[in-house]
Backbone as CSV, one residue per row, in Angstrom:
resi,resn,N_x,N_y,N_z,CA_x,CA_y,CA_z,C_x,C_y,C_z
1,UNK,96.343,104.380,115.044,97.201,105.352,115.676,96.476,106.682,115.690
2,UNK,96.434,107.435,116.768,95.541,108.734,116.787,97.261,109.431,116.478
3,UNK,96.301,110.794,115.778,97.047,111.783,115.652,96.441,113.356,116.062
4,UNK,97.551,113.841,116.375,96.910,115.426,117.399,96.656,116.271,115.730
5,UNK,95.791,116.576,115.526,95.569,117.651,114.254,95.826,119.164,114.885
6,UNK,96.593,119.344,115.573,96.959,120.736,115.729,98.377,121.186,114.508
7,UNK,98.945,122.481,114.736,100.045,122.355,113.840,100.913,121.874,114.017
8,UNK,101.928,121.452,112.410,103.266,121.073,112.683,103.443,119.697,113.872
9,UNK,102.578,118.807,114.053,102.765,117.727,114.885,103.458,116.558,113.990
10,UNK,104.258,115.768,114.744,104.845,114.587,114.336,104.540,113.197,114.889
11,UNK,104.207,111.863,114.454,104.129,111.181,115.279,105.172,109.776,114.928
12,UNK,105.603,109.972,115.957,106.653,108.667,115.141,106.043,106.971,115.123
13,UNK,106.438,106.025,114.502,105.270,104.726,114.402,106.582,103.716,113.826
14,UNK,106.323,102.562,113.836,106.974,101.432,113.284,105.622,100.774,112.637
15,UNK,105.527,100.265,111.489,104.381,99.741,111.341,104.485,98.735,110.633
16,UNK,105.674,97.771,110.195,106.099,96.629,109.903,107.932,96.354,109.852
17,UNK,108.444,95.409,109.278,109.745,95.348,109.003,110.399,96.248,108.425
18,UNK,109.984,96.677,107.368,110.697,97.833,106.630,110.471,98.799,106.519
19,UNK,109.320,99.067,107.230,108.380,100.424,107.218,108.596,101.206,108.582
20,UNK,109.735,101.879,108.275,109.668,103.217,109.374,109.399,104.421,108.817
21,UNK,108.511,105.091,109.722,108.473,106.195,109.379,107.913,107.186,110.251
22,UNK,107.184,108.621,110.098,106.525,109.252,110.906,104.870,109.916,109.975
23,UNK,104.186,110.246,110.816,102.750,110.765,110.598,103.216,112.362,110.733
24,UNK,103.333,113.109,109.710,103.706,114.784,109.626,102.130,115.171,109.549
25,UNK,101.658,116.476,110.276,100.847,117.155,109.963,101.042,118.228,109.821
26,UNK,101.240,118.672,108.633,102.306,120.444,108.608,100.826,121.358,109.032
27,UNK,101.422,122.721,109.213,100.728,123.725,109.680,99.908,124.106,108.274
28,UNK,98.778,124.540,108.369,98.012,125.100,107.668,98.817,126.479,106.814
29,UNK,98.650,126.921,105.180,99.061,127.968,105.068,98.819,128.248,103.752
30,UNK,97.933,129.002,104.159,96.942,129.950,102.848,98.109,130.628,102.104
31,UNK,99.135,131.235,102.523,99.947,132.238,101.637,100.641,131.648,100.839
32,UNK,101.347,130.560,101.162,102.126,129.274,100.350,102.099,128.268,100.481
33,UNK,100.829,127.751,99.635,100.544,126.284,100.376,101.308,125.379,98.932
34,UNK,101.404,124.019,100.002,102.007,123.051,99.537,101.431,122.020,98.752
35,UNK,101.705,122.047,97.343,101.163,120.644,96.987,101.704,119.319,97.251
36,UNK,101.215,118.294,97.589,102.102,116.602,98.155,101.090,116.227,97.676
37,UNK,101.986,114.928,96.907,101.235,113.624,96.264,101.687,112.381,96.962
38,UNK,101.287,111.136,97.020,101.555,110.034,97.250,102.609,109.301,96.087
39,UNK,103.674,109.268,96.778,104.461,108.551,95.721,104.209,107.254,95.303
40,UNK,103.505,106.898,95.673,103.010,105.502,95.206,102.110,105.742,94.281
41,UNK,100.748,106.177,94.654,99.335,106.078,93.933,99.010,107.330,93.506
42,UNK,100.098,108.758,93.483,99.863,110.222,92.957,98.619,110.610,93.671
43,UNK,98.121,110.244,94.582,96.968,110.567,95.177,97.338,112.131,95.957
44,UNK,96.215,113.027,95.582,96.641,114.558,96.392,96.521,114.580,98.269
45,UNK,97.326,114.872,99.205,97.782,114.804,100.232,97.180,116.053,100.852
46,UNK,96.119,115.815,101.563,95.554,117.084,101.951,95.609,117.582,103.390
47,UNK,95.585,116.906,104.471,95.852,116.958,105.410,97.133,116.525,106.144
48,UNK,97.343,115.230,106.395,98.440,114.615,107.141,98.923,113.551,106.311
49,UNK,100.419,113.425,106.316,101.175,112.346,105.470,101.996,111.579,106.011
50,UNK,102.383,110.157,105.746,103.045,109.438,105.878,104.664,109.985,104.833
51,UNK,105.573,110.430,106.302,107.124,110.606,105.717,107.739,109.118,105.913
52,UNK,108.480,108.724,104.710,109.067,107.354,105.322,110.555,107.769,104.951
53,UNK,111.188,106.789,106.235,112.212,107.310,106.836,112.968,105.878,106.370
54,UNK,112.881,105.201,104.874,113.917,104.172,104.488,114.763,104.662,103.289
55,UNK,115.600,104.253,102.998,116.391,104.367,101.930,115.682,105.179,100.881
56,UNK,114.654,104.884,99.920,114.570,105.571,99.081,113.432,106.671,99.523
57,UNK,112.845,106.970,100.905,111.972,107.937,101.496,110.967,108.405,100.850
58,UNK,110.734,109.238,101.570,109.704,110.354,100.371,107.596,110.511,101.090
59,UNK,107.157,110.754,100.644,105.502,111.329,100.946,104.952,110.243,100.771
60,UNK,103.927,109.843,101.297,102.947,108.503,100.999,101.546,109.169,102.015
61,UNK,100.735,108.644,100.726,99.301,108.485,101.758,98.785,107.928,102.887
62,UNK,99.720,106.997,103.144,99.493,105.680,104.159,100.966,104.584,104.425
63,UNK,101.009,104.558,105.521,102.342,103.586,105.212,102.182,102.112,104.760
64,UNK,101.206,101.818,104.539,101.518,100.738,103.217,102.183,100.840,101.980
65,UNK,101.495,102.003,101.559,102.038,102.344,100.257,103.261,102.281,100.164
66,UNK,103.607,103.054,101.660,105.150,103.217,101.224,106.057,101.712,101.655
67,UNK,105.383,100.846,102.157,105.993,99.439,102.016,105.573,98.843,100.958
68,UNK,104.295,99.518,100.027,104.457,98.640,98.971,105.484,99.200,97.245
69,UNK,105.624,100.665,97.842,106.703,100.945,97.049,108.084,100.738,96.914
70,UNK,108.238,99.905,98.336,109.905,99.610,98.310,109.964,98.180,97.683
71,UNK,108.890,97.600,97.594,108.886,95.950,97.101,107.964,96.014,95.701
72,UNK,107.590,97.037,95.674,106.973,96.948,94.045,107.685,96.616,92.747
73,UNK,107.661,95.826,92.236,108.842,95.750,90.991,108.628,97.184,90.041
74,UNK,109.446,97.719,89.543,109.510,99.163,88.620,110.648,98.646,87.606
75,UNK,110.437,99.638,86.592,111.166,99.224,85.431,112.466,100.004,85.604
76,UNK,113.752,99.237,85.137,114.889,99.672,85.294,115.379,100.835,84.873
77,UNK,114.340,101.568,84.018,114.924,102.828,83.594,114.364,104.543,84.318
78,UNK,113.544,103.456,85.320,113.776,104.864,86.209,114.974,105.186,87.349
């Protein structure tokens, strides 16, 4: 999937059964910049991120991750 690296672009994608989501590329910004991690693998998010748009949502590096975080087994006390 190409993405426009200008600011603030969105790209919307389907990229399996459970995996909806969009490609965010926020605007550049030296005065208050943003830290984003990958909720899956804590990996630092430097350019463009995978927003997923299922039930439990959230930042991902790639939309695998974020299909492999909805089927990952996790321990009940989070």
């Amino acid at each position: 999937m190409s993405v426009d690296h200008g600011s603030g672009n969105v790209n919307s994608a389907l990229t399996g059964a459970n995996d909806i989501g969009e490609w965010i590329t926020p605007p550049v910004s030296y005065v208050d910049p943003a830290r984003r991690f990958c909720k899956f693998c804590g990996r630092p998010i430097a350019r463009r991120f995978w927003l997923a748009k299922t039930a439990g949502g959230g930042t991902f590096c790639d939309p695998a991750h974020a299909a492999l975080f909805t089927t990952y087994p996790r321990s009940s006390d989070e």
